[in-house]
C-alpha positions in Angstrom: -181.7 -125.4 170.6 -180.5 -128.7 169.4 -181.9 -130.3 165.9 -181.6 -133.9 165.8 -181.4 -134.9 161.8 -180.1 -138.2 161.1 -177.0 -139.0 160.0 -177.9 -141.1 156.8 -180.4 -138.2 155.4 -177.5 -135.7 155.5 -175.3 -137.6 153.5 -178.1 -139.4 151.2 -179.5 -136.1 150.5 -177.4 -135.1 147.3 -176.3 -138.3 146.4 -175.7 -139.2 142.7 -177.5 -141.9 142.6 -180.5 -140.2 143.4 -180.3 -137.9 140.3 -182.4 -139.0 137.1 -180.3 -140.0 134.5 -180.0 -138.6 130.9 -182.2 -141.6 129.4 -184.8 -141.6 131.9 -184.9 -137.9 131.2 -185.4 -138.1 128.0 -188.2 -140.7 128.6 -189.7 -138.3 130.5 -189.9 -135.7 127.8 -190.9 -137.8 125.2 -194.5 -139.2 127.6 -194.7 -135.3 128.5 -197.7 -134.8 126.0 -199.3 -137.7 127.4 -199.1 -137.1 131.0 -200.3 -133.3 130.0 -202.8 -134.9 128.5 -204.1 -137.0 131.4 -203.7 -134.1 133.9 -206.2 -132.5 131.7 -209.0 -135.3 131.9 -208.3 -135.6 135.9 -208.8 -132.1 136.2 -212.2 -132.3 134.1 -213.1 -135.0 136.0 -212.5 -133.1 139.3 -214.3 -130.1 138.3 -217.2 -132.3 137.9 -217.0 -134.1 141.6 -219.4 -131.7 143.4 -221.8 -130.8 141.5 -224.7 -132.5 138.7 -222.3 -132.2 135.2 -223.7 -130.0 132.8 -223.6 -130.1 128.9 -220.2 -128.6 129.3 -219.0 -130.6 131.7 -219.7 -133.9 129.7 -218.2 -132.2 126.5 -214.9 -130.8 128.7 -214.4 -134.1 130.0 -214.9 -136.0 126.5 -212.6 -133.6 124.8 -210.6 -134.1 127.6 -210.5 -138.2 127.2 -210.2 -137.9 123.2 -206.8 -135.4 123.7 -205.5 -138.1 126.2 -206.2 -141.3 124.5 -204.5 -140.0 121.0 -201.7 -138.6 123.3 -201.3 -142.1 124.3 -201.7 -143.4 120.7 -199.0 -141.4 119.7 -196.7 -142.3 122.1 -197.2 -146.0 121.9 -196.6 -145.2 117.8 -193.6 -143.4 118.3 -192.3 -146.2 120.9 -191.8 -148.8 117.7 -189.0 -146.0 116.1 -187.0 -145.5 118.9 -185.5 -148.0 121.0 -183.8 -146.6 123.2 -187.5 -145.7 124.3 -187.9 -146.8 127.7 -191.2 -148.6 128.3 
């Protein structure tokens, strides 16, 4: 049996240029917390697609939207120390 892959995937598949680099990295790790933080409220929200939300529900998802909005704060406070923050 013959497999038919293209030629340009083979050698664009572990190119170095496709790596992240150190800095963007880093950018990564420092949102980390916030993007936590908004997987969290998506995942509230979600839970409360199929069905009427209870009490719970609403206090889940605001809890949820409080932890993601002062994850956001905190990172938008933290970008004014460090420039070599990537917005």
């Amino acid at each position: 049996m013959n497999h038919i892959v293209t030629v340009q995937d083979a050698v664009t598949a572990f190119a170095d240029f496709m790596e992240p680099t150190a800095a963007e990295l880093d950018a990564i790790e420092l949102e980390m917390p916030a993007i936590l933080a908004d997987v969290a409220l998506i995942d509230a929200q979600i839970a409360t697609l199929d069905r009427t939300p209870s009490e719970l529900d609403a206090r889940r998802v605001r809890r949820a939207r409080r932890r993601a909005l002062t994850a956001r704060r905190d990172l938008a406070n933290q970008g004014g120390t460090d420039a070599s923050v990537v917005a």
